[in-house]
N, CA, C and O of each residue as an XYZ file, in Angstrom:
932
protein
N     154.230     23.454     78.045
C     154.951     23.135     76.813
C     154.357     23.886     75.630
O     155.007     24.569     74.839
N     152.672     23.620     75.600
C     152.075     24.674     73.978
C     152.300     25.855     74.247
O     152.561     26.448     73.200
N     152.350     26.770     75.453
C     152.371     28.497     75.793
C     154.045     28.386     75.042
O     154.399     28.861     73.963
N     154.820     27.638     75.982
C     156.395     28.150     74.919
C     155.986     27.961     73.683
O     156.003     28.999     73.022
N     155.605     26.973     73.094
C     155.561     26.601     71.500
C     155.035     28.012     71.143
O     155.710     28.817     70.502
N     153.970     28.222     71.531
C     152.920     29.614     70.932
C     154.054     30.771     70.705
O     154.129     31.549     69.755
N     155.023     30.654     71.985
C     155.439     32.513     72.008
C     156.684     32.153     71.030
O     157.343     33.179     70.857
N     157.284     30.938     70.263
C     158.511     30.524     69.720
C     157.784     30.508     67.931
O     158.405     30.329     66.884
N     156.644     30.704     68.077
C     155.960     30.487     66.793
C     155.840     32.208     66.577
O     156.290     32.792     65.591
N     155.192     32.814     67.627
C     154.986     34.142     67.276
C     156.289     34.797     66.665
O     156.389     35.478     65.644
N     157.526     34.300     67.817
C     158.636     35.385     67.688
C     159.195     34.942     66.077
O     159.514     35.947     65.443
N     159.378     33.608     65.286
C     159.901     33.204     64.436
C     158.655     34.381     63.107
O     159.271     34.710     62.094
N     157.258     34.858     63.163
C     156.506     35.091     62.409
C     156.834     36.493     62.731
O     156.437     37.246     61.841
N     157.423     37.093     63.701
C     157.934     38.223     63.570
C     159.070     38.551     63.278
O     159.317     39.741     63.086
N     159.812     37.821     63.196
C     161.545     37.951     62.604
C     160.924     37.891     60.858
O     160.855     38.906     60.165
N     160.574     36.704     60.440
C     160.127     36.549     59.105
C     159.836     37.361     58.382
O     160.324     37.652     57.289
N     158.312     38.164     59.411
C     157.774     39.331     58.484
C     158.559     40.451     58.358
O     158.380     41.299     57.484
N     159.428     40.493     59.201
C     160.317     41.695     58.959
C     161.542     41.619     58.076
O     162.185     42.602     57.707
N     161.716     40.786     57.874
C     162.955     40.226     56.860
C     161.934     40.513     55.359
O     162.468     41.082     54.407
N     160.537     40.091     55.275
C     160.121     40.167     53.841
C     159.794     41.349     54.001
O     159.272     41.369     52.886
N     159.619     42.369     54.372
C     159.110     43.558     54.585
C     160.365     44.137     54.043
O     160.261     44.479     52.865
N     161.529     44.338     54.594
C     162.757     44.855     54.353
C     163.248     44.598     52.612
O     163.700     45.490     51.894
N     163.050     43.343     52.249
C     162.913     42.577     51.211
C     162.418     43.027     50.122
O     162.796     42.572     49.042
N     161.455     44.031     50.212
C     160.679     44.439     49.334
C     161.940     44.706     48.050
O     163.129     44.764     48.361
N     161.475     44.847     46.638
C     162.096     45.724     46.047
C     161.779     46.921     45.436
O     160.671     46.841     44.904
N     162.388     48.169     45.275
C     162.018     49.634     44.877
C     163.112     49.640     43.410
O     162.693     50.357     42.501
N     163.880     49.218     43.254
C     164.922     49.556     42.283
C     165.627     48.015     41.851
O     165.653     46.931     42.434
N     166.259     48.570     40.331
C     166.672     47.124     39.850
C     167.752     48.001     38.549
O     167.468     48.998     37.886
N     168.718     47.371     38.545
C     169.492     48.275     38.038
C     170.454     47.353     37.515
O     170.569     46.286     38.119
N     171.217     47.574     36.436
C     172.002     46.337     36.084
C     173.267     47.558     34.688
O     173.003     48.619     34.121
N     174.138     46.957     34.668
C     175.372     47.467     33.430
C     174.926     46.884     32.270
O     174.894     45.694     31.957
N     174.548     47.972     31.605
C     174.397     47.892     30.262
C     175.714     48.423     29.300
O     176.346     49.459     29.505
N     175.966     47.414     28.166
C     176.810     47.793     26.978
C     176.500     48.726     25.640
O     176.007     48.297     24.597
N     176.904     50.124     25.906
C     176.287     51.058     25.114
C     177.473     50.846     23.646
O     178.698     50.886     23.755
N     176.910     50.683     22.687
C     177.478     51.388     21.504
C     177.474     52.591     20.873
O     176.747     52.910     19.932
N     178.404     53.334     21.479
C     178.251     54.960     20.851
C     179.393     55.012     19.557
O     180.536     54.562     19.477
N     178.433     55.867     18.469
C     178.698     55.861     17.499
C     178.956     58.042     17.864
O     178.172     58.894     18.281
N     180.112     58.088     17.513
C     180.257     59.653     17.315
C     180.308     60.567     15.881
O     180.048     60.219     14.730
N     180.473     61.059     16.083
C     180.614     62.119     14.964
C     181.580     62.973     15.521
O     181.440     63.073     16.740
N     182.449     63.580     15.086
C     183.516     64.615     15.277
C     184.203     65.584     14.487
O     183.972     65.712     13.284
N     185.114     66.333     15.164
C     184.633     67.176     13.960
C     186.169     66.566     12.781
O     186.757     67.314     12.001
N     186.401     65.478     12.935
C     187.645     64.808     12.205
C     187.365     64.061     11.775
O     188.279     63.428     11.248
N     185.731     63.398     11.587
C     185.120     62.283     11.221
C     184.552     61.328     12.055
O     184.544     61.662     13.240
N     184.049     60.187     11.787
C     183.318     59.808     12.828
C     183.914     58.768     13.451
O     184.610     58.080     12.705
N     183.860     58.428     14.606
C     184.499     57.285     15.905
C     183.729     56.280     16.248
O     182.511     56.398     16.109
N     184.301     55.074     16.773
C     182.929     54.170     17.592
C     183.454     53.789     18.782
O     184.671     53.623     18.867
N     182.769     53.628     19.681
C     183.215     52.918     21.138
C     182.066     52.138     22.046
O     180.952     52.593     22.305
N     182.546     50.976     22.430
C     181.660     50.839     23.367
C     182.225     50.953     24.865
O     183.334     50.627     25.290
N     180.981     51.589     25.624
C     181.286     51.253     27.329
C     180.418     50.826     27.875
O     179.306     50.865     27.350
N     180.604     50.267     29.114
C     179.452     49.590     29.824
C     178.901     50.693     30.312
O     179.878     51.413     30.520
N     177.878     51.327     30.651
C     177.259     52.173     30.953
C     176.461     51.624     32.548
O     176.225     50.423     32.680
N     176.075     52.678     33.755
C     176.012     52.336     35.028
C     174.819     53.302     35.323
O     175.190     54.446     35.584
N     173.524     53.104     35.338
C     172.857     54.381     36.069
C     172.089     53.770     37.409
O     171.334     52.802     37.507
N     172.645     54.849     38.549
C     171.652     54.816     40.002
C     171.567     55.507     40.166
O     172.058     56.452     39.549
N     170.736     55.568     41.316
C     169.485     56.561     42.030
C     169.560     56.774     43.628
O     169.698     55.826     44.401
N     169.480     57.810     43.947
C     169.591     58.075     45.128
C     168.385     58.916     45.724
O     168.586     60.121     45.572
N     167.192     58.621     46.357
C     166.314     59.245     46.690
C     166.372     60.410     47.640
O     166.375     60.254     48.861
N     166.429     61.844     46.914
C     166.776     63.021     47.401
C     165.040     64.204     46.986
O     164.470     64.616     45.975
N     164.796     64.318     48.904
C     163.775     64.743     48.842
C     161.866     64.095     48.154
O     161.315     63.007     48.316
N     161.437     65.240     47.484
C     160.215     64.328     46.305
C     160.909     63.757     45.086
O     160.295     63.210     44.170
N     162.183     63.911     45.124
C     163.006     63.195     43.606
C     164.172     62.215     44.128
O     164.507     61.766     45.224
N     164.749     62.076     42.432
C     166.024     61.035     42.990
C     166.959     61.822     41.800
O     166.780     62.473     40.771
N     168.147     61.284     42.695
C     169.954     62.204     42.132
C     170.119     60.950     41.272
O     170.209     59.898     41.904
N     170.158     60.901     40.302
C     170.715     59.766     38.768
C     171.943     60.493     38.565
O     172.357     61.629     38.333
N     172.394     59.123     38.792
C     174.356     59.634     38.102
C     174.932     58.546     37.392
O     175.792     57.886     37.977
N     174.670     58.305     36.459
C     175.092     58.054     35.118
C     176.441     57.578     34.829
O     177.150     58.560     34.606
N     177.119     56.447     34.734
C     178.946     55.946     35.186
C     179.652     55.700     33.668
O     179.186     54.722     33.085
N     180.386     56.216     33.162
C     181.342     55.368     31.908
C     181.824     54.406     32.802
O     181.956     54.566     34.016
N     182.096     53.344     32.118
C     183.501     52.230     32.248
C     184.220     52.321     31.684
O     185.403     52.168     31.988
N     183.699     52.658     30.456
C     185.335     52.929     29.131
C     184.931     54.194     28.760
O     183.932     54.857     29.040
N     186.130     54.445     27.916
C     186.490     55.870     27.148
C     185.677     56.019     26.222
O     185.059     55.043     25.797
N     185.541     56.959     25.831
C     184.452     57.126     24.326
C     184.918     57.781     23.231
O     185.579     58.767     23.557
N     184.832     57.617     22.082
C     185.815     58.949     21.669
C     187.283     59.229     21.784
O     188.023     58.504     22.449
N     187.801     60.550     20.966
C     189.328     60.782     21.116
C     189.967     61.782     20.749
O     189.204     62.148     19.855
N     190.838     62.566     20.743
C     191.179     63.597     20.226
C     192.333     63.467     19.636
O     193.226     62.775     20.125
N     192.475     64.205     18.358
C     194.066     64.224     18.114
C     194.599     65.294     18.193
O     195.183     65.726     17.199
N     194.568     65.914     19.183
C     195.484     66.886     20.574
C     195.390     66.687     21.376
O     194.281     66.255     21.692
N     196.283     66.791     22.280
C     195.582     66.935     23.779
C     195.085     67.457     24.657
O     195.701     68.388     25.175
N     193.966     67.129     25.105
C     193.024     67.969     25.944
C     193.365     68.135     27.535
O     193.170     67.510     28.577
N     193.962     69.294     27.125
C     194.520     70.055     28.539
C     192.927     69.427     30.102
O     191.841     68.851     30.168
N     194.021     70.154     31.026
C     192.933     70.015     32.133
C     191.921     70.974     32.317
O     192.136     72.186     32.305
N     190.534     70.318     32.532
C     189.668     71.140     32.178
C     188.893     71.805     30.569
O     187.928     72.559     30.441
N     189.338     71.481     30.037
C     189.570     71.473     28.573
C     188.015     70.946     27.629
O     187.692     71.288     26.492
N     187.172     69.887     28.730
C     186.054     68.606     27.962
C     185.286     68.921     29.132
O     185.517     69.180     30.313
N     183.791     68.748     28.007
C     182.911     69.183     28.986
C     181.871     68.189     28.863
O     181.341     68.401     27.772
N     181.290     67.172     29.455
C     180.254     66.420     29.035
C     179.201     66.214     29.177
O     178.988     66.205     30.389
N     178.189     65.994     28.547
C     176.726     66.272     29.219
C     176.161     64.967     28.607
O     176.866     64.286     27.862
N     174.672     64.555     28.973
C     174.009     63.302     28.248
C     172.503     63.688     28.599
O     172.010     64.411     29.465
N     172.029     62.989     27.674
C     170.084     62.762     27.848
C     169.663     61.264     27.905
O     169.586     60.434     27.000
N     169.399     61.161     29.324
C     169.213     59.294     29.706
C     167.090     59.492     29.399
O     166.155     60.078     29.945
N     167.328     58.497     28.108
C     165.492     58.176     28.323
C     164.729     57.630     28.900
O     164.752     56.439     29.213
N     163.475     58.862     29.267
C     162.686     57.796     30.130
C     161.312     56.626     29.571
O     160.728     56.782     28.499
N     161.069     55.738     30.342
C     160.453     55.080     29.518
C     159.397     54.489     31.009
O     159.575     54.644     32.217
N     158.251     53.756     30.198
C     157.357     52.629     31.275
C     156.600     53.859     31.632
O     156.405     54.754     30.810
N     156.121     53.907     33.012
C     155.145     55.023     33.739
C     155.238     56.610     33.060
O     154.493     57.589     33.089
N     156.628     56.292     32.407
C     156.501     58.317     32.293
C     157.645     58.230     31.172
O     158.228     57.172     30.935
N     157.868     59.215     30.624
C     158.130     59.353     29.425
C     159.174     60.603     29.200
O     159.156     61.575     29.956
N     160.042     60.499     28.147
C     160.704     61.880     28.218
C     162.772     61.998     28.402
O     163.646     61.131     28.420
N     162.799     63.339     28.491
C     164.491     63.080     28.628
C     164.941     63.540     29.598
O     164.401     64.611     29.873
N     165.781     63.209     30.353
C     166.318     63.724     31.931
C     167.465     64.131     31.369
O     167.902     63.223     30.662
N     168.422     65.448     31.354
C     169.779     66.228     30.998
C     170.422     65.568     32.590
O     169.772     65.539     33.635
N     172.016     65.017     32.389
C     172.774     64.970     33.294
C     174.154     65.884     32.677
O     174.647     65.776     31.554
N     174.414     66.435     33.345
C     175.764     66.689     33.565
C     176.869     66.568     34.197
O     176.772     66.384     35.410
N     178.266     66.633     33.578
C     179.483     66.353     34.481
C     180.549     67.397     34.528
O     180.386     68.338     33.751
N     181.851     67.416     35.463
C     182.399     68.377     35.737
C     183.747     68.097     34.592
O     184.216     66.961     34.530
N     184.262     69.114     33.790
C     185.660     69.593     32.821
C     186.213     67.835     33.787
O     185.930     67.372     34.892
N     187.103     67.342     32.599
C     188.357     66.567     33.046
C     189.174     67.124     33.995
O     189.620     68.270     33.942
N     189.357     66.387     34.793
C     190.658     66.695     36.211
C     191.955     66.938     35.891
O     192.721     67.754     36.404
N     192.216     65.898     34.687
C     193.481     65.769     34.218
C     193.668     65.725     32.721
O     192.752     65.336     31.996
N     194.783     66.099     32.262
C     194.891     65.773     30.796
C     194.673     64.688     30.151
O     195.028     63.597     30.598
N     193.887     64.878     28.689
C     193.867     63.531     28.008
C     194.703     63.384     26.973
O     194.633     64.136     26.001
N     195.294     62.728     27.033
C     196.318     62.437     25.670
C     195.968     62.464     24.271
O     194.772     62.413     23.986
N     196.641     62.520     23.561
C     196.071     62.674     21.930
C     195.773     61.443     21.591
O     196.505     60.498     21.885
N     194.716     61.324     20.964
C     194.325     59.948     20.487
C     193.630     58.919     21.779
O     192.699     58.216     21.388
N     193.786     58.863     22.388
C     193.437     58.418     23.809
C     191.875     58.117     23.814
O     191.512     58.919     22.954
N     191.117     57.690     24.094
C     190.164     57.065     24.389
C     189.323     58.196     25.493
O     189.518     57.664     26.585
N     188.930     58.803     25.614
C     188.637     60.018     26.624
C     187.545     59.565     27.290
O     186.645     59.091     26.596
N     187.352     59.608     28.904
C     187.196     59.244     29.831
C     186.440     59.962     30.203
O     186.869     61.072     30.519
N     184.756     59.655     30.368
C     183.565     60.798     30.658
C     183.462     60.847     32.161
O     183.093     59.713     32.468
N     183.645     61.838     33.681
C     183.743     61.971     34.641
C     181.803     61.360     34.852
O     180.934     61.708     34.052
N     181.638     60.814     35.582
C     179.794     60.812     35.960
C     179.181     61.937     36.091
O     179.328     62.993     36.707
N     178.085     61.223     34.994
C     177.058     62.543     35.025
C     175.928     62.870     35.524
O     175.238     62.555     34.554
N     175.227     63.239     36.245
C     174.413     63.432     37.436
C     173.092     64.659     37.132
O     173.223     65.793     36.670
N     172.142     64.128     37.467
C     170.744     65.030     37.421
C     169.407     65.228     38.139
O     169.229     64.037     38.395
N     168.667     65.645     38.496
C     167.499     65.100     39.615
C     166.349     64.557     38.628
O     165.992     65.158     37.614
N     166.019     63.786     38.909
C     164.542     63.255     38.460
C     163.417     63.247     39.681
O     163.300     62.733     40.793
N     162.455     64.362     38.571
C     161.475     64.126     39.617
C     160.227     63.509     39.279
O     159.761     64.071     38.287
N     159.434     62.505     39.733
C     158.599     61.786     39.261
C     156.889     62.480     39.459
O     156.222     62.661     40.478
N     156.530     62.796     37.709
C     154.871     63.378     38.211
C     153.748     62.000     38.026
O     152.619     62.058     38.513
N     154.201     60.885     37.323
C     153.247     60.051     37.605
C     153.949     58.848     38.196
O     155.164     58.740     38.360
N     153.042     57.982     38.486
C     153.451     56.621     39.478
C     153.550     55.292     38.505
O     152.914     55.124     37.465
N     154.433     54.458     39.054
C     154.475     53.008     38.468
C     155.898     52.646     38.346
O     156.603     52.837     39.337
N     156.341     52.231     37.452
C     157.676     51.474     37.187
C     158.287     52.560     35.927
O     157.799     52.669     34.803
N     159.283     53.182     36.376
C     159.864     53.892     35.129
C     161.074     53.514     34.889
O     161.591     53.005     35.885
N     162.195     53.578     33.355
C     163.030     52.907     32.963
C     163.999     54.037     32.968
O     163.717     55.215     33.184
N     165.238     53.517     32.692
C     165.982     54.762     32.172
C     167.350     53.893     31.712
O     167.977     52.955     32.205
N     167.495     54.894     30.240
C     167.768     54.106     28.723
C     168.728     55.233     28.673
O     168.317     56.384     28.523
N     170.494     54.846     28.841
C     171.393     55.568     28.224
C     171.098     56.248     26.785
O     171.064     55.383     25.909
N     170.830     57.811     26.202
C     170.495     58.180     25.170
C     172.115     58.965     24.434
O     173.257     58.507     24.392
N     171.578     60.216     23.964
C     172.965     61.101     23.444
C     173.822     61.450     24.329
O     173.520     61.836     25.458
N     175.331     61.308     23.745
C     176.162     61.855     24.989
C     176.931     62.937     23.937
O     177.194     62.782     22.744
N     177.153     63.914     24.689
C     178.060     65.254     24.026
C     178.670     65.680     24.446
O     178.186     66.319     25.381
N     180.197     65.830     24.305
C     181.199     66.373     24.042
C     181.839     67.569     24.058
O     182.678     67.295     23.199
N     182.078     68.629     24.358
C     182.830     69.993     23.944
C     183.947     70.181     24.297
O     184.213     70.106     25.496
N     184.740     70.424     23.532
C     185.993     70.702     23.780
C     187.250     71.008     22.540
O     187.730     70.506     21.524
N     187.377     72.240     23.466
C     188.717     73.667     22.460
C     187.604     74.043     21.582
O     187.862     74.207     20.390
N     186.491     74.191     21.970
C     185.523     75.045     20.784
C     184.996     73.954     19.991
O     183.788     74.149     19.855
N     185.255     73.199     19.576
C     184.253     71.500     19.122
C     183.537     70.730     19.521
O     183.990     70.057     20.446
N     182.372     70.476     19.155
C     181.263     69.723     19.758
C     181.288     68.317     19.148
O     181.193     68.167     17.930
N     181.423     67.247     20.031
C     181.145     65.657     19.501
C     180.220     65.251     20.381
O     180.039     65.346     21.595
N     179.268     64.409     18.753
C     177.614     63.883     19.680
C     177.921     62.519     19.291
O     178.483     62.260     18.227
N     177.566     61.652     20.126
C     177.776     60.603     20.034
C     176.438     59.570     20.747
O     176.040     59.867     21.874
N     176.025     58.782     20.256
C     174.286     58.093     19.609
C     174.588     56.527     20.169
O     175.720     56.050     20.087
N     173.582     55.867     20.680
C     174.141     55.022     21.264
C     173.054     54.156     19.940
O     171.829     54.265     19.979
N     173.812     53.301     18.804
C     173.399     52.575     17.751
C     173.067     51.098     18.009
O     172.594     50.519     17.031
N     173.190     50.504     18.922
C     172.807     49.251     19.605
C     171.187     48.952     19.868
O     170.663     47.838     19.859
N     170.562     50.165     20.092
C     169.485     50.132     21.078
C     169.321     49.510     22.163
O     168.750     48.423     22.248
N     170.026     50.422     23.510
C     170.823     49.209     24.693
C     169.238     49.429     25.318
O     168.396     50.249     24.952
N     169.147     48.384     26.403
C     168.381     47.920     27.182
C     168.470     49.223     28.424
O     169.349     50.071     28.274
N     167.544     49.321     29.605
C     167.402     50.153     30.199
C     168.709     49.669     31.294
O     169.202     48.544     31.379
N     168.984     50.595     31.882
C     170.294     50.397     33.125
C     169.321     50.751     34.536
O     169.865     50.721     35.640
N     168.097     51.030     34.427
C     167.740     51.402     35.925
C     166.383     51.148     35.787
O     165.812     51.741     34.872
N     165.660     50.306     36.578
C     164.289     50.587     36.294
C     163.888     50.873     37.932
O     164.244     50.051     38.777
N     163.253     51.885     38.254
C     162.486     52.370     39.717
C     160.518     52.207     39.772
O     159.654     52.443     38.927
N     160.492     51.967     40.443
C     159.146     52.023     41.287
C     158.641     52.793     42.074
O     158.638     52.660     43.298
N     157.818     54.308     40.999
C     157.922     55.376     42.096
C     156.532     56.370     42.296
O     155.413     55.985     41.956
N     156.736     57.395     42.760
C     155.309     57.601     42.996
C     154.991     59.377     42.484
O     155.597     60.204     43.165
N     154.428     59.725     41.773
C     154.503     60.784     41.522
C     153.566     61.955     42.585
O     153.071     61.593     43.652
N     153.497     62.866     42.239
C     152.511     64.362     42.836
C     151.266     63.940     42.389
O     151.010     64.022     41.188
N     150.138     63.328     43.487
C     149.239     63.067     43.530
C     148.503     61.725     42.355
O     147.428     61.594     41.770
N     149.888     60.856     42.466
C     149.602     59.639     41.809
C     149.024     58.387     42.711
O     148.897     58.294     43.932
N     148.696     57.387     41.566
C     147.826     56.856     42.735
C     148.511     55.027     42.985
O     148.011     53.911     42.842
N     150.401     55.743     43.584
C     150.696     54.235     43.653
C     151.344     53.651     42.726
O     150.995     53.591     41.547
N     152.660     53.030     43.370
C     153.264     52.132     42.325
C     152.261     51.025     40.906
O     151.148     50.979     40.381
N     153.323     50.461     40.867
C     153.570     49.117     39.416
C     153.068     49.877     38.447
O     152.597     51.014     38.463
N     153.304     48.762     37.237
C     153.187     49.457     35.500
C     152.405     50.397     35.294
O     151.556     50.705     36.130
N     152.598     51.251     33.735
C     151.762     51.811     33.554
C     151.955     52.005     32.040
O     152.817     51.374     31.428
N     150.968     53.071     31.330
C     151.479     53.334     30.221
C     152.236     54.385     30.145
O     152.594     54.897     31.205
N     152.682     54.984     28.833
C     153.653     56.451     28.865
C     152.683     57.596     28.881
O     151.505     57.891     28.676
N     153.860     58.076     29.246
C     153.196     59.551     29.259
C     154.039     60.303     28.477
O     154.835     59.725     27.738
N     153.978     61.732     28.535
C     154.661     62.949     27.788
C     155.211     63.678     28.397
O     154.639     64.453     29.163
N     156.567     63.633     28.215
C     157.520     64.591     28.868
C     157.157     64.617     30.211
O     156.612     65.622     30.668
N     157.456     63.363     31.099
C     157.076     63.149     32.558
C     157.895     63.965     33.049
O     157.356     64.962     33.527
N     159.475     63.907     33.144
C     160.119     64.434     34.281
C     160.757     66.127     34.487
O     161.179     66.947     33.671
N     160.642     66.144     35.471
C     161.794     67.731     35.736
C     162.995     67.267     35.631
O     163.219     66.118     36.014
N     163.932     67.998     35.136
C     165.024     68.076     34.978
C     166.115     68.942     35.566
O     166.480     69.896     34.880
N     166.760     68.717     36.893
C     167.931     69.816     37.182
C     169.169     69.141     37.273
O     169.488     68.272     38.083
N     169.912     69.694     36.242
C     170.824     69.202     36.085
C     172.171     69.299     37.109
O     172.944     70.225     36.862
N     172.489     68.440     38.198
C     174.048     69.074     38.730
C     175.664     68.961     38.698
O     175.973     68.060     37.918
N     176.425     69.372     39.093
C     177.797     68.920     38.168
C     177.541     67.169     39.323
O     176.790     66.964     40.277
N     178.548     66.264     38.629
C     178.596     65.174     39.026
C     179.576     64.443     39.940
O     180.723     64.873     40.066
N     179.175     63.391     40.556
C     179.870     63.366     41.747
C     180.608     62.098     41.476
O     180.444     61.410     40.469
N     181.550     61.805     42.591
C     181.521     60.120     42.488
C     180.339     59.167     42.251
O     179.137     59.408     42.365
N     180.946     58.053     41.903
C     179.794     57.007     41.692
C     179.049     56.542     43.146
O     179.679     56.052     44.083
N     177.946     56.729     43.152
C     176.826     56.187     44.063
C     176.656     54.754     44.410
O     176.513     53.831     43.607
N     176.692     54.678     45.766
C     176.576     53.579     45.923
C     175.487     52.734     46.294
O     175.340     51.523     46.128
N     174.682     53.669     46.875
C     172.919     53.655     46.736
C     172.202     53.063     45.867
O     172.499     53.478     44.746
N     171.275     52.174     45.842
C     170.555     52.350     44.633
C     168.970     52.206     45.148
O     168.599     51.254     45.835
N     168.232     53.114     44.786
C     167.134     53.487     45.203
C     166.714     53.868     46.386
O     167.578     54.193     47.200
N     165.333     53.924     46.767
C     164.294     54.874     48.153
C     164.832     53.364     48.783
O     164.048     52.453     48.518
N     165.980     52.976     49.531
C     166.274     51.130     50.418
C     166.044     51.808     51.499
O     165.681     51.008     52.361
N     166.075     53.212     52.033
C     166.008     53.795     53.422
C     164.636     53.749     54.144
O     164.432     53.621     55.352
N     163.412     53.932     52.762
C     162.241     54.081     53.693
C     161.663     52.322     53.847
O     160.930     51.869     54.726
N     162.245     51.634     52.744
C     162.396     50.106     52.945
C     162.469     49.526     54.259
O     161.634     48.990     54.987
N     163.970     49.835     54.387
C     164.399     49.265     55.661
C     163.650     49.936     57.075
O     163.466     49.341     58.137
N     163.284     51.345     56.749
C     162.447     51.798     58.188
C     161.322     51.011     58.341
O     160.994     50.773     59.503
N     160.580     50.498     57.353
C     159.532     49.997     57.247
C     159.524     48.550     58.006
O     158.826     48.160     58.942
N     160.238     48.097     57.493
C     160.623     46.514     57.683
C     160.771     46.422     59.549
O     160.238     45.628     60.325
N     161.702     47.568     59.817
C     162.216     47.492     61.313
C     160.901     47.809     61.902
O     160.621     47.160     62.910
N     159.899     48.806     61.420
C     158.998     49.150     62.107
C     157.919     47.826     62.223
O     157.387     47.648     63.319
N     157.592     46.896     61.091
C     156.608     46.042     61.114
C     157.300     45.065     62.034
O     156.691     45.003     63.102
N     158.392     44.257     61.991
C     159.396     43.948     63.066
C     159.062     43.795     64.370
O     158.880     42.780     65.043
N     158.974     45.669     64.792
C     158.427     45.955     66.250
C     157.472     45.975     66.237
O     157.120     45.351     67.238
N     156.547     46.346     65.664
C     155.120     45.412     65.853
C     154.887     44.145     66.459
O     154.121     43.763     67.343
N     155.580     43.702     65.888
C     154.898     42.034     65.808
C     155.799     41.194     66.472
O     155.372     40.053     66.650
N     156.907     41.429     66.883
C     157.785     41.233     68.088
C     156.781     41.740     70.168
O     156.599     41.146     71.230
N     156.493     43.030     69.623
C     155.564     43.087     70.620
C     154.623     42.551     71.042
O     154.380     42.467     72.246
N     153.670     41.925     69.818
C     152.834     40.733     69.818
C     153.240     39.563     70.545
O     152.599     38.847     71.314
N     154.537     39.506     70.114
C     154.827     38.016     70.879
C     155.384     38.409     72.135
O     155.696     37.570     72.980
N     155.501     39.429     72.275
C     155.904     39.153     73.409
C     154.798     39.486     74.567
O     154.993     39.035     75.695
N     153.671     40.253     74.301
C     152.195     40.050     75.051
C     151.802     38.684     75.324
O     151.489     38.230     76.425
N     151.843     38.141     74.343
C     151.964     36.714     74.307
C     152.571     36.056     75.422
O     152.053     35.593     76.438
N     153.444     36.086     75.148
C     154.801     35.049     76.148
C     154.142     36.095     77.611
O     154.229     35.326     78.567
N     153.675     37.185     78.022
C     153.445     37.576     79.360
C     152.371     36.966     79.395
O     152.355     36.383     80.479
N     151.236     36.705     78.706
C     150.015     36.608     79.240
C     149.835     35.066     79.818
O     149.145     34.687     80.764
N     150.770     34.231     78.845
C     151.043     32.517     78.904
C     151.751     32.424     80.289
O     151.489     31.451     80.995
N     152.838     33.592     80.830
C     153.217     33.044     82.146
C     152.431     33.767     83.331
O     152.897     33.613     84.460
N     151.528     34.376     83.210
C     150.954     34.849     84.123
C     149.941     34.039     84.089
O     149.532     33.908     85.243
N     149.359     33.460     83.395
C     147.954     31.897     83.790
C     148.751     30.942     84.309
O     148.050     30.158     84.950
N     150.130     30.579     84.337
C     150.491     30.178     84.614
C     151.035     29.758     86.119
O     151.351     28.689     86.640
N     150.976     31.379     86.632
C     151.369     31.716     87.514
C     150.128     31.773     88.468
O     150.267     31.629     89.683
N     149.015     31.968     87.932
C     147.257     32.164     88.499
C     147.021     30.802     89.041
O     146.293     30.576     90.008
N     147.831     29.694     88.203
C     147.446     28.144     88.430
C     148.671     27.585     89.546
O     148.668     26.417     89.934
């Protein structure tokens, strides 16, 4: 009766640990409400959108792509296809410090005059040189289009949309830290759909499965060794 109990105790402490292992968290990410205040060249605009940034761990960095919900801005013409070009600087903050450039690809389709204009996601690599918890804070977003530039300032002071847990080139290891100066590389690429990823969950979950089989194997040495005395008697 105690040899089953033993190998029903092991196997439950190996399901467990692998569930908190998997559990861990690397990323935390939430919709923030940006107030962008523009300038144009017709005078100045306001809008708010909820703003969306994730991370996709690509290579020693991660792909940040940056989401409107709403329109920003407006034109009074209409902006043919292809016509708007948009770019942004998301700040970094916590472990490292500095501005990451994203960019996005010309509008697909026409925007109407007056219309509320619709920023495609904007996308960039971040690469991390020191370690700990870093933030990232929707900053300037800009505009071009038919030869006019609109910058537009987010006047709220919104809260961060992404905070990661990461490890830089010869850092020594996650959690907090203080800032630094001009932490990240910056390559900017045109932008994709919205990501559905959010953070390094891949080497997470390998991890989790691997401690798992560990300790599943444990029990189950276990459960052989309990029926083979068993079998001796």
């Amino acid at each position: 009766m105690y040899p089953k109990r033993t190998a029903a105790f092991a196997l439950s402490a190996a399901l467990a640990g692998s569930a908190v292992l998997m559990a861990a968290p690397t990323a935390s990410a939430t919709v923030v409400d940006v107030n962008y205040q523009c300038k144009t060249p017709i005078g100045n605009k306001g809008a708010v959108s909820p703003i969306d940034i994730k991370s996709v761990k690509s290579g020693s960095g991660y792909k940040i792509t940056m989401s409107f919900q709403k329109g920003v801005s407006s034109s009074p013409v209409e902006l043919g296809k292809g016509a708007m070009s948009p770019s942004a600087v998301i700040k970094l903050g916590g472990a490292e410090t500095g501005d990451l450039a994203v960019t996005g690809p010309p509008n697909a389709e026409a925007i109407p005059a007056n219309t509320p204009i619709k920023i495609s996601d904007l996308s960039g690599t971040y690469t991390p040189k020191k370690s700990g918890k870093v933030t990232f804070t929707a900053g300037v977003l800009t505009i071009k289009a038919l030869g006019t530039t609109t910058t537009c300032t987010p006047a709220n002071s919104p809260k961060p949309s992404l905070e990661l847990d990461v490890k830089g080139a010869g850092g020594s290891g996650g959690g907090g830290g203080g800032g630094g100066t001009g932490g990240s590389q910056t390559t900017p690429s045109g932008g994709d759909s919205q990501l559905p990823q959010t953070g390094p969950e891949d080497s997470a979950i390998a991890l989790g499965t691997l401690g798992g089989t560990v300790l599943l194997a444990g029990a189950a040495g276990t459960l052989w060794l309990t029926r083979r005395n068993q079998s001796a008697r």
